[in-house]
NUTI-439233 format. One record per residue: residue in one letter; x, y, z of N, C-alpha, C in turn. Coordinates in Angstrom, 3 decimals, always signed. Example, Ala and Ser with C-alpha at 12.3 -4.5 7.8 and 13.67 -1.06 7.14 Angstrom:
<nodes>
a  +13.190  -5.690  +7.800  +12.300  -4.500  +7.800  +13.200  -3.300  +7.800;
s  +12.850  -2.250  +7.080  +13.670  -1.060  +7.140  +12.900  +0.030  +7.870;
</nodes>
This chain:
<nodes>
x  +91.829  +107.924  +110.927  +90.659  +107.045  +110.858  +91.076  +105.620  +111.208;
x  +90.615  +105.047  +112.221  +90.235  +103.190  +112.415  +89.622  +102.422  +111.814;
x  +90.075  +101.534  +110.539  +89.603  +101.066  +109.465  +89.727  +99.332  +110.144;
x  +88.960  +98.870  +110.054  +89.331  +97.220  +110.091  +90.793  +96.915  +110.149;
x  +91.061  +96.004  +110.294  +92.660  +95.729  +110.214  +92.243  +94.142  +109.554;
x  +92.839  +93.956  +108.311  +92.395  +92.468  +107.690  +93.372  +91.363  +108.079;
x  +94.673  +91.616  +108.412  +95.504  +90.681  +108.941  +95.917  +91.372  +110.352;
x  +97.383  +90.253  +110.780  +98.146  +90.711  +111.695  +98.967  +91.339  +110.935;
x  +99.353  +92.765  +111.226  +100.719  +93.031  +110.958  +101.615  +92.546  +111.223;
x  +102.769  +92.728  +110.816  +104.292  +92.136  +110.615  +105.269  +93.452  +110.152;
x  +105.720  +93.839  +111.242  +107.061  +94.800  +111.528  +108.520  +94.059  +111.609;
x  +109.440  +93.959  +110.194  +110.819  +93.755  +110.437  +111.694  +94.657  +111.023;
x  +112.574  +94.748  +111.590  +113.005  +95.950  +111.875  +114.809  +95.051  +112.170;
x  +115.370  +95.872  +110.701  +116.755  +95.761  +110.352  +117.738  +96.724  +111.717;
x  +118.562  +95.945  +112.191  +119.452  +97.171  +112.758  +120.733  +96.758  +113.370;
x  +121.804  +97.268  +113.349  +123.182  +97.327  +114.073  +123.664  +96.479  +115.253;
x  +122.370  +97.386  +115.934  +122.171  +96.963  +117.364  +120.861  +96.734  +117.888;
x  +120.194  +95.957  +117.304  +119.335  +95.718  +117.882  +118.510  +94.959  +119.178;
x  +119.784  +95.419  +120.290  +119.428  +95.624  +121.610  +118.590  +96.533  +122.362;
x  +119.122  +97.520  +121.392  +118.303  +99.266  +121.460  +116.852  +99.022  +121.239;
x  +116.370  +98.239  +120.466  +114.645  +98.351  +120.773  +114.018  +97.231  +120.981;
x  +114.515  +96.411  +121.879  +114.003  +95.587  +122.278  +112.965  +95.922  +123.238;
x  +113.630  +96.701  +124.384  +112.675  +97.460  +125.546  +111.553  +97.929  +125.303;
x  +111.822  +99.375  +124.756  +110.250  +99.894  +124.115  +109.558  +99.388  +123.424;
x  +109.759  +97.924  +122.936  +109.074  +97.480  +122.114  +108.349  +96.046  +122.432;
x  +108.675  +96.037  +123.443  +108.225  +94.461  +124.348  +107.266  +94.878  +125.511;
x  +107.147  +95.909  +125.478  +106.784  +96.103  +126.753  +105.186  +96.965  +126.637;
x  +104.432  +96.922  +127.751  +103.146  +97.916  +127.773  +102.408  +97.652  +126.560;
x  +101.595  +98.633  +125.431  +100.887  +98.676  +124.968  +101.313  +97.634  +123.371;
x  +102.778  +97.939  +123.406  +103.473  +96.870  +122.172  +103.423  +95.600  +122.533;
x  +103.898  +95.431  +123.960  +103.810  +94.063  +124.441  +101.908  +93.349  +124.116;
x  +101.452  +94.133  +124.573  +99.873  +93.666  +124.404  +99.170  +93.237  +123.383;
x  +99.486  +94.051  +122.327  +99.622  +93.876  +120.826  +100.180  +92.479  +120.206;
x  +100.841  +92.438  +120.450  +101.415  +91.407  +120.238  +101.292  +90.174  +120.937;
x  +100.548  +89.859  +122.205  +100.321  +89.235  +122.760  +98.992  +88.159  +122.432;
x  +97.960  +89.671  +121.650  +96.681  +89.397  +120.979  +96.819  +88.975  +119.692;
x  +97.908  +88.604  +119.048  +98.548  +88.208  +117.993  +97.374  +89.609  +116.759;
x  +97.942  +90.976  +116.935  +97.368  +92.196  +116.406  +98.547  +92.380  +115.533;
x  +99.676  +92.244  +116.173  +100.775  +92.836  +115.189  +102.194  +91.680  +115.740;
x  +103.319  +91.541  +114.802  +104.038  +90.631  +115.216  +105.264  +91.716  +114.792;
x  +106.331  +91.910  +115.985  +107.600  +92.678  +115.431  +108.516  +91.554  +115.345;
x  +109.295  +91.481  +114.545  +110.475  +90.746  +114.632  +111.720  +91.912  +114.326;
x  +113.006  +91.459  +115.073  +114.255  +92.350  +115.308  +115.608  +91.274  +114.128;
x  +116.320  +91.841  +113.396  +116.993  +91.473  +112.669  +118.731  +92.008  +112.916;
x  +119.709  +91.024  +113.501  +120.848  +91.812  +113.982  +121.718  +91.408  +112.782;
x  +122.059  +92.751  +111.795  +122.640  +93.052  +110.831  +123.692  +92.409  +110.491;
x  +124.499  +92.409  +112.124  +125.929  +91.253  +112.103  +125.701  +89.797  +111.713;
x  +124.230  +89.490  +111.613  +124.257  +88.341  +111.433  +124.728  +87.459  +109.882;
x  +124.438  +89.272  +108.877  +124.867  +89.154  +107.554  +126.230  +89.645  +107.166;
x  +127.110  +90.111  +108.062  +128.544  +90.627  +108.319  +129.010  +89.881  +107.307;
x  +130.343  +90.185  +107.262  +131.347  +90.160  +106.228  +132.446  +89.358  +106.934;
x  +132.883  +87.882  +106.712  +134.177  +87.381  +106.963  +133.849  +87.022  +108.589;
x  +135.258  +86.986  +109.202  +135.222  +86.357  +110.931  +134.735  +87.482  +111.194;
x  +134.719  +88.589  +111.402  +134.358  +89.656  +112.355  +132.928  +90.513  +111.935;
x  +132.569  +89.414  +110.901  +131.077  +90.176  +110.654  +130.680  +91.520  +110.262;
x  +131.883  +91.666  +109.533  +131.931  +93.341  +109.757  +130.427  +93.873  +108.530;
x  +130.102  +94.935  +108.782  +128.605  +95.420  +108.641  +129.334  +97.161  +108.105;
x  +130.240  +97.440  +108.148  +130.297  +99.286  +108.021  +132.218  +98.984  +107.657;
x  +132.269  +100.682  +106.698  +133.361  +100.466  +106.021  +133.542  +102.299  +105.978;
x  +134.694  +102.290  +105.991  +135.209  +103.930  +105.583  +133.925  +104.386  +104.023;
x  +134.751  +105.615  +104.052  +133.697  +106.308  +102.993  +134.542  +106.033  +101.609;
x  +134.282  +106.412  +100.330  +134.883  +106.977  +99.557  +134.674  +108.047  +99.723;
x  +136.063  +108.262  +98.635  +135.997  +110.298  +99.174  +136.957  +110.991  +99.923;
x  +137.296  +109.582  +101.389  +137.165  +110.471  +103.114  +136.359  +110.942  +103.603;
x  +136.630  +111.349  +104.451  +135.764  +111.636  +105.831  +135.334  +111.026  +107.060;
x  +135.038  +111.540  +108.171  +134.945  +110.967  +109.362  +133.709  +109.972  +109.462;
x  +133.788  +109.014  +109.751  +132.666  +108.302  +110.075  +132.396  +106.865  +109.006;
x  +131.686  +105.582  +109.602  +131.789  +104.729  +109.099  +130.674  +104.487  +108.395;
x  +130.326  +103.962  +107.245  +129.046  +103.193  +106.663  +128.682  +102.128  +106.343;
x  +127.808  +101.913  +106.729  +127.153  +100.584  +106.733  +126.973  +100.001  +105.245;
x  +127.811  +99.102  +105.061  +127.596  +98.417  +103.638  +125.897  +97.770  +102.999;
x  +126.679  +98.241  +101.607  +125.365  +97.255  +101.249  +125.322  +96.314  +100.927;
x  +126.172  +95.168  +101.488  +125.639  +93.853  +101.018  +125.219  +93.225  +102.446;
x  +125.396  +93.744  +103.407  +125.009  +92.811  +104.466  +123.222  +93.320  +104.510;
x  +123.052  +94.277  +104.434  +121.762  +94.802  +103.931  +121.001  +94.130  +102.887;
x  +121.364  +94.454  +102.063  +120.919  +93.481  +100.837  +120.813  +92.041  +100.829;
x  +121.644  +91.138  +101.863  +121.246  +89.953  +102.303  +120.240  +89.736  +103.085;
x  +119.834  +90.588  +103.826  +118.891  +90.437  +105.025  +117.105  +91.108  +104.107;
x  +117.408  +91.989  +103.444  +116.084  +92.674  +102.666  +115.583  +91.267  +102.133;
x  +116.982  +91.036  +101.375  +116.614  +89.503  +100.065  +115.780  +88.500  +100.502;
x  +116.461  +87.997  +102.015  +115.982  +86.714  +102.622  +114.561  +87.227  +103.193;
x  +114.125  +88.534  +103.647  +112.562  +88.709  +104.221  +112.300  +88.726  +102.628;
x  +112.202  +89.666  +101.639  +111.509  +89.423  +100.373  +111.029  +88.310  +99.607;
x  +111.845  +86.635  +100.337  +111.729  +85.854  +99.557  +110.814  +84.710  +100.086;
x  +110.528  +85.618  +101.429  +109.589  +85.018  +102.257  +108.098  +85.178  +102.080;
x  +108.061  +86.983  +101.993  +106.629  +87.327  +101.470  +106.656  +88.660  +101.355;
x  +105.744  +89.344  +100.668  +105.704  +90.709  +99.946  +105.655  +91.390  +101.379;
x  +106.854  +92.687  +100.713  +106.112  +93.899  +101.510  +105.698  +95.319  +101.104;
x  +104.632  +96.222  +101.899  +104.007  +97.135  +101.451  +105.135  +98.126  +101.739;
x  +105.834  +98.020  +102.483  +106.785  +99.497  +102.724  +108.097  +98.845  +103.199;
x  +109.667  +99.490  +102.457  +110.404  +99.453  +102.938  +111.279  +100.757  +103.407;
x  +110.940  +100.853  +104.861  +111.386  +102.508  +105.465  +112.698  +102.346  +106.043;
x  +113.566  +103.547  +105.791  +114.481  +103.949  +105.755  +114.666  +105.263  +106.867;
x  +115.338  +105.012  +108.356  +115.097  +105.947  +109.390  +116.222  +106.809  +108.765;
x  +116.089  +108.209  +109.110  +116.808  +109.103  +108.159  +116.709  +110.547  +108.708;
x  +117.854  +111.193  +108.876  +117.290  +112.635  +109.602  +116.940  +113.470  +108.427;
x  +117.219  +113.357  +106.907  +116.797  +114.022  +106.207  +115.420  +112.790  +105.357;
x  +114.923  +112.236  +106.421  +113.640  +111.605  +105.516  +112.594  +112.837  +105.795;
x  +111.377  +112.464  +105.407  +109.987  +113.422  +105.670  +110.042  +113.349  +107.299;
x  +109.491  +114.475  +107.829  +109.291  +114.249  +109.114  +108.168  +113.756  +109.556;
x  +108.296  +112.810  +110.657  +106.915  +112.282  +110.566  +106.097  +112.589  +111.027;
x  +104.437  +112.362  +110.560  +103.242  +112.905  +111.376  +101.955  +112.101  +111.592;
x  +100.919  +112.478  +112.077  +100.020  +111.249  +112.314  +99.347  +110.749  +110.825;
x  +99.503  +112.060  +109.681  +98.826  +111.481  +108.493  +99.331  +110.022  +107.960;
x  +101.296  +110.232  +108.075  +101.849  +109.272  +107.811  +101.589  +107.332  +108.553;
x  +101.582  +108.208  +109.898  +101.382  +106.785  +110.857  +99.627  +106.246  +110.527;
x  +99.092  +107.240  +110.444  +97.093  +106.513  +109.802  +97.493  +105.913  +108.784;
x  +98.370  +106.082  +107.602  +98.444  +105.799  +106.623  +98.941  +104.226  +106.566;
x  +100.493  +104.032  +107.241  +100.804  +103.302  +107.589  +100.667  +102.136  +108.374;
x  +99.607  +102.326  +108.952  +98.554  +101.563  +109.852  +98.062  +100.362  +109.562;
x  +97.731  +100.681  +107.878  +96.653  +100.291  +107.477  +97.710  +98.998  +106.788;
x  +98.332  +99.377  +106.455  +99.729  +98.458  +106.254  +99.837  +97.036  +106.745;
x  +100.454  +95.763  +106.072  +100.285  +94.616  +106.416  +101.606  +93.993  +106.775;
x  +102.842  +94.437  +105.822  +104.053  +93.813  +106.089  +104.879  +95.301  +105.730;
x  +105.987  +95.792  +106.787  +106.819  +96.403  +106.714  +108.169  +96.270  +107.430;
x  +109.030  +96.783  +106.360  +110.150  +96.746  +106.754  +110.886  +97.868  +107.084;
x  +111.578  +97.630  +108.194  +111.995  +99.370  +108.755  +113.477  +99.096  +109.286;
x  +114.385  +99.622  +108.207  +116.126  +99.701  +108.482  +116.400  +101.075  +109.335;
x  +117.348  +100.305  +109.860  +117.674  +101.448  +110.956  +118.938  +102.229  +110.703;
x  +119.483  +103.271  +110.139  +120.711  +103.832  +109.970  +121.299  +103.882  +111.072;
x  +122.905  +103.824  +111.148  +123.699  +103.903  +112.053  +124.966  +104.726  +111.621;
x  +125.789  +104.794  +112.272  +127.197  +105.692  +112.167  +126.840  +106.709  +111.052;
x  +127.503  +107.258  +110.105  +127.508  +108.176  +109.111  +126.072  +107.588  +107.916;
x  +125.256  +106.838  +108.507  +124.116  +106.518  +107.717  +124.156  +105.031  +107.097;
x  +123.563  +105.005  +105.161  +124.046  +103.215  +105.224  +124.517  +104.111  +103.461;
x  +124.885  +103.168  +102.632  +125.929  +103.446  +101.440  +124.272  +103.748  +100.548;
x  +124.305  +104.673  +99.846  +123.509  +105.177  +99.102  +122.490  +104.385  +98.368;
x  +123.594  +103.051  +97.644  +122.708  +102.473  +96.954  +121.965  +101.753  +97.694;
x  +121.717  +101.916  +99.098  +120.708  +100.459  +99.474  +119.801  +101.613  +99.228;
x  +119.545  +103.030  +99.396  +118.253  +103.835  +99.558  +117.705  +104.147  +97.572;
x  +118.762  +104.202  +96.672  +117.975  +103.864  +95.523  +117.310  +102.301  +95.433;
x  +117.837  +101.205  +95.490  +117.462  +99.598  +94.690  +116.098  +99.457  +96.018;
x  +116.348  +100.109  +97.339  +115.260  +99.271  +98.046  +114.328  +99.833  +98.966;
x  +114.804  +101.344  +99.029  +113.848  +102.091  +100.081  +112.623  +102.462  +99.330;
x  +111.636  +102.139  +99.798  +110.240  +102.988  +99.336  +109.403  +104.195  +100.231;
x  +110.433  +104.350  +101.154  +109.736  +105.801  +101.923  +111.107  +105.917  +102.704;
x  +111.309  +107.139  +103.117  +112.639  +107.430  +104.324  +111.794  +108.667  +105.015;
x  +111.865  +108.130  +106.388  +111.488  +109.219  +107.174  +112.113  +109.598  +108.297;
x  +111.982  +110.936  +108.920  +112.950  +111.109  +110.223  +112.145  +111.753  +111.408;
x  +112.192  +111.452  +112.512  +111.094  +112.207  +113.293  +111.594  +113.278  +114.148;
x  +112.483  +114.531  +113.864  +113.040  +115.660  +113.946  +113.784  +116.170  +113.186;
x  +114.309  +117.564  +113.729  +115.295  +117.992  +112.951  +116.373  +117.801  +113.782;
x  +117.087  +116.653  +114.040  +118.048  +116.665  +114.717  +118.556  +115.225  +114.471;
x  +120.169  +115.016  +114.676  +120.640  +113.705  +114.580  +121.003  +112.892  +115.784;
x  +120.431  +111.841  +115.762  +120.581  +110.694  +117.086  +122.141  +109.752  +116.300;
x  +122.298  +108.903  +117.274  +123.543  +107.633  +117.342  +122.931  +106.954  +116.247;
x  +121.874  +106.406  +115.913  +121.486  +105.896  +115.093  +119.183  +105.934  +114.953;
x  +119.553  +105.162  +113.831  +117.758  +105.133  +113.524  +117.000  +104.272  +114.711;
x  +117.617  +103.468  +115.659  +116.298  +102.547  +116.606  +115.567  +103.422  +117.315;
x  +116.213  +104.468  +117.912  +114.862  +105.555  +118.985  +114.062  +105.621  +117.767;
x  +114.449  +106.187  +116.716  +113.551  +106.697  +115.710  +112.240  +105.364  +114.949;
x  +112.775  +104.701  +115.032  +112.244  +102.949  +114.516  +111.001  +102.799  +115.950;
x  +111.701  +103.277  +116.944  +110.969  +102.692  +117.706  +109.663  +103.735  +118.362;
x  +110.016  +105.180  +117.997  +108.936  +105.961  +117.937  +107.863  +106.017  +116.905;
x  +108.169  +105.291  +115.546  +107.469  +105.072  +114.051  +106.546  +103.943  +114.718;
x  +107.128  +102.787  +114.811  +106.232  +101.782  +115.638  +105.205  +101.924  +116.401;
x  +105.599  +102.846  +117.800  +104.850  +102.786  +118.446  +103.563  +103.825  +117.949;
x  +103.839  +104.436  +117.388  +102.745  +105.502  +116.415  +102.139  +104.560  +115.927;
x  +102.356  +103.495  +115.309  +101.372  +102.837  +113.961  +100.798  +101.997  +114.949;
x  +101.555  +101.409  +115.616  +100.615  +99.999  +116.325  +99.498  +100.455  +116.753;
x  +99.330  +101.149  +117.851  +98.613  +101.999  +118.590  +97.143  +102.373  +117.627;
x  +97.705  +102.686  +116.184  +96.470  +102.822  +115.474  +95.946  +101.850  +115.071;
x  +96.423  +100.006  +115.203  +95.669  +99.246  +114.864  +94.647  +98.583  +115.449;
x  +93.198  +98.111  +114.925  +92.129  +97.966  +115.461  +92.451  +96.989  +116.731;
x  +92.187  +96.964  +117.629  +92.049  +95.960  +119.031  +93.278  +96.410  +119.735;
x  +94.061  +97.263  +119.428  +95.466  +97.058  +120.212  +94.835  +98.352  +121.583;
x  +94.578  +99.214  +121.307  +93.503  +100.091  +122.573  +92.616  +99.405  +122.747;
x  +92.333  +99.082  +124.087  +90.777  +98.829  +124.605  +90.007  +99.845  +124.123;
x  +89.909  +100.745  +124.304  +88.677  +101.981  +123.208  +89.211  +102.264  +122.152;
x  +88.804  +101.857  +121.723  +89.207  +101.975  +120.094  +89.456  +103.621  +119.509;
x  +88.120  +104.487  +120.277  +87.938  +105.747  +119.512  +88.647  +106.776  +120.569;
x  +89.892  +106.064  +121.455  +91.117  +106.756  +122.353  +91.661  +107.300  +121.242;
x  +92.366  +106.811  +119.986  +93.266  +107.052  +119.328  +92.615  +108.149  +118.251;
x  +91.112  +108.237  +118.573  +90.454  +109.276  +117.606  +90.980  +110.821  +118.294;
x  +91.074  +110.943  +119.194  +91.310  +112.024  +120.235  +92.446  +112.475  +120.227;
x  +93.495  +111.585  +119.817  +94.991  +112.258  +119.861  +94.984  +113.618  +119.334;
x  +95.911  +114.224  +119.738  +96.561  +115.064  +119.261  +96.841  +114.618  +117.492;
x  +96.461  +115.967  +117.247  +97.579  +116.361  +115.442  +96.285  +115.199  +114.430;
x  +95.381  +114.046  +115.065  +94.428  +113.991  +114.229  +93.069  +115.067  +114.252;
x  +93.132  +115.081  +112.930  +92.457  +116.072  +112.078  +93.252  +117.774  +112.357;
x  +94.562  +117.105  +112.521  +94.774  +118.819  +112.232  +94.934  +119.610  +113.886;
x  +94.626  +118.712  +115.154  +94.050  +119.614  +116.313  +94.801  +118.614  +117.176;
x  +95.236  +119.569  +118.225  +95.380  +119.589  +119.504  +94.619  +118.463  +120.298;
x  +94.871  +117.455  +121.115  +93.847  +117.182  +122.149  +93.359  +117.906  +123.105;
x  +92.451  +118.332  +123.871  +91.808  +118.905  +124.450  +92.716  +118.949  +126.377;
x  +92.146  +119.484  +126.931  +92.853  +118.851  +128.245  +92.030  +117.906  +128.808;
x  +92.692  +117.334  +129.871  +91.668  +115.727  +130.784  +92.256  +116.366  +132.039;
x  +91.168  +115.556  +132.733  +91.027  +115.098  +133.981  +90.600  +114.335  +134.699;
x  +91.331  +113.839  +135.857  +91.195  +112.758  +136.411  +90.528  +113.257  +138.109;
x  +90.060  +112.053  +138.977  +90.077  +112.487  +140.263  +91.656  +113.020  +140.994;
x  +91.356  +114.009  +142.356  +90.240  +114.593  +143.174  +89.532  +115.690  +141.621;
x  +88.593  +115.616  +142.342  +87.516  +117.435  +141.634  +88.395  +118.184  +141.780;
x  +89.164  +118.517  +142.829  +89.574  +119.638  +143.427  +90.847  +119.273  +143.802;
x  +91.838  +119.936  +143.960  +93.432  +119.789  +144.108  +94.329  +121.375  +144.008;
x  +94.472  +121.675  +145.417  +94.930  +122.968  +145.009  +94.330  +124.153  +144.848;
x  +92.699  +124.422  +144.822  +91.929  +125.236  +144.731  +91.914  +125.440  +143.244;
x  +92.374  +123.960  +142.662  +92.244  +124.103  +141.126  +91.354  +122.896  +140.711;
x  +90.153  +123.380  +139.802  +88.738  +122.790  +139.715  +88.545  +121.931  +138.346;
x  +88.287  +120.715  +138.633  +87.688  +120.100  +137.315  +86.943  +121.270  +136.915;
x  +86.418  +121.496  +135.463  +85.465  +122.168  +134.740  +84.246  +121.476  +134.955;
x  +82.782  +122.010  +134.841  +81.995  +121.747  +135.739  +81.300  +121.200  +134.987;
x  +81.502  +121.395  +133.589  +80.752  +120.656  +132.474  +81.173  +119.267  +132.196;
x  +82.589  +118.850  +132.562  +82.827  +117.269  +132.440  +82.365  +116.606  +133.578;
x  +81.839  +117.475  +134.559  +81.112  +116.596  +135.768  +79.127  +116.776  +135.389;
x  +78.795  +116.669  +133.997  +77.798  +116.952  +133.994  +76.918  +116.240  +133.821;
x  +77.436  +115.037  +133.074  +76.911  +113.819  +132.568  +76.034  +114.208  +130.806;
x  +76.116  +115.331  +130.383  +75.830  +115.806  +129.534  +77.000  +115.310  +128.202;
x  +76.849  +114.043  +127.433  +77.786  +113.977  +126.914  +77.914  +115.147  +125.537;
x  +76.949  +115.421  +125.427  +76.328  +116.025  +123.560  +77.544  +117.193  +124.237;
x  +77.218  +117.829  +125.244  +77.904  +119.698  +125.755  +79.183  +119.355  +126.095;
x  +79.639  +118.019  +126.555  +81.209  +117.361  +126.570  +81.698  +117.910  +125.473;
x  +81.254  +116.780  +124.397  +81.953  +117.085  +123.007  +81.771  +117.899  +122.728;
x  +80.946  +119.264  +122.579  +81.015  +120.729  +122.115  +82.451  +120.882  +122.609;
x  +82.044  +120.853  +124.005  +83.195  +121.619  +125.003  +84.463  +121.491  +124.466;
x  +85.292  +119.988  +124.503  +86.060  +119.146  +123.733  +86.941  +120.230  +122.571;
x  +85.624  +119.836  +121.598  +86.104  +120.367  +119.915  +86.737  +121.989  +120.211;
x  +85.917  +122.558  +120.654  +85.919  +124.192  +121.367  +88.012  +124.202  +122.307;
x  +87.989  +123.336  +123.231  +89.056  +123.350  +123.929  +90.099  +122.863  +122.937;
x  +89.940  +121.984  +122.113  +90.895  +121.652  +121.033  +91.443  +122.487  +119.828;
x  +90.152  +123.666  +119.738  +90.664  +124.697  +118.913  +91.798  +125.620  +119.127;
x  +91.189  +125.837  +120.758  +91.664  +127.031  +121.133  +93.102  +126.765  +121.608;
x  +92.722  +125.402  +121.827  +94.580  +125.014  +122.213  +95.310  +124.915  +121.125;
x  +95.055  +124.625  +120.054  +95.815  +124.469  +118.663  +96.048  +126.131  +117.996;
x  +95.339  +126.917  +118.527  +95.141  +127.979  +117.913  +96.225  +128.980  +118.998;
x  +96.625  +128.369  +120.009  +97.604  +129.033  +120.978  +98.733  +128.386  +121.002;
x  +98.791  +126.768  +120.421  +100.277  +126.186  +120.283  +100.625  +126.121  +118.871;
x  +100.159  +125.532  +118.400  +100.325  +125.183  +117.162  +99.331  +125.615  +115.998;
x  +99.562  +126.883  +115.420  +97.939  +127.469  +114.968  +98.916  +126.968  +112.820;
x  +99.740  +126.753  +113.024  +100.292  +126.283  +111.759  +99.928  +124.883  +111.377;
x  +99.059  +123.823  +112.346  +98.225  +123.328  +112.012  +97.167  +123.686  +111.586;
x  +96.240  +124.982  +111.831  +95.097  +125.277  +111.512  +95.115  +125.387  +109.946;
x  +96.061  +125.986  +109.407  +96.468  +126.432  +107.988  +96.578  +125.273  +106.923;
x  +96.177  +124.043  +107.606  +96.793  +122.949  +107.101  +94.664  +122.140  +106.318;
x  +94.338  +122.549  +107.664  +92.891  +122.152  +107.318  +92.296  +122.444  +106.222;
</nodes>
């Protein structure tokens, strides 16, 4: 659902390297967003709270084992200094064992005014930053990346997208896929014809009421042939 949006959002986004989402996140439909002053991202480079001359940010494990972790105090400096600036509604934690994410989460999140979104890197970050400061951890597969920014930067582009003015049609984002449970339907664009393969004759009808039948009908049947473990969900 597209609810008003009462402020601009404000996306922090903690990370390692935060070179990694600069791109997808400046650009096209984020860039626009932000342009309309709809949502404001700001990027936070972790080294900036490092440890000593070399800034260091990650440390062996206890225990042993392969791989480095990201401390928690350079973390905990950077949470402190946005917290002391102004409240926030969510502090997310990219995570291959967070919830996986889905559009209920991103509607939800939408609606959201100030969030903060840390990005895990190497063997993850030291435990206690995810008890004292995470309030959601999510992951968007079952699989592990180099670190959380693809993942940061696929969460983003999900939520923005749902805030009011950032689509020129507002009720584009009603149509997606996986809201309410369904499939989007298929589209088409010009020629009619391509291949001896035919627009459907009803989107050339001007009949909008038998569109949307058509629509809801094509959205079933596609959910009910890809993904019918959404249906179970309704």
């Amino acid at each position: 659902m597209l609810l008003p949006n009462k402020k601009c959002m404000r996306i922090d986004i903690i990370s390692a390297v935060p070179q990694l989402l600069k791109s997808p996140l400046e650009e096209s439909i984020m860039k626009r967003a932000q342009d309309k002053g709809l949502v404001q991202i700001y990027f936070h480079d972790l080294r900036e709270y490092g440890q000593g001359n070399y800034r260091q940010i990650d440390d062996t494990q206890y225990g042993g084992g392969a791989g480095m972790v990201l401390m928690i105090e350079p973390i905990d400096q950077c949470i402190t200094q946005l917290r002391s600036e102004r409240s926030y509604d969510e502090i997310i934690y990219m995570t291959p064992d967070g919830k996986t994410l889905n559009q209920k989460i991103c509607n939800a999140l939408s609606l959201k005014e100030n969030i903060i979104i840390l990005c895990g890197h190497y063997k993850g970050v030291d435990q206690r930053v995810r008890d004292l400061f995470i309030t959601r951890e999510i992951s968007i597969g079952d699989y592990v990346l180099s670190g959380g920014e693809l993942g940061a930067c696929v969460l983003v582009d999900a939520i923005v997208r749902l805030v009011p003015g950032v689509l020129n049609d507002e009720t584009s984002a009603l149509y997606d896929s996986f809201q309410d449970n369904l499939l989007a339907p298929p589209v088409y664009t010009r020629p009619e014809e391509y291949k001896n393969l035919k627009v459907p004759e009803i989107l050339l009808s001007g009949n909008f009421a038998k569109i949307d039948e058509w629509r809801e009908e094509m959205s079933y049947k596609h959910t009910q042939e890809r993904r019918p473990d959404l249906l179970n969900e309704n």
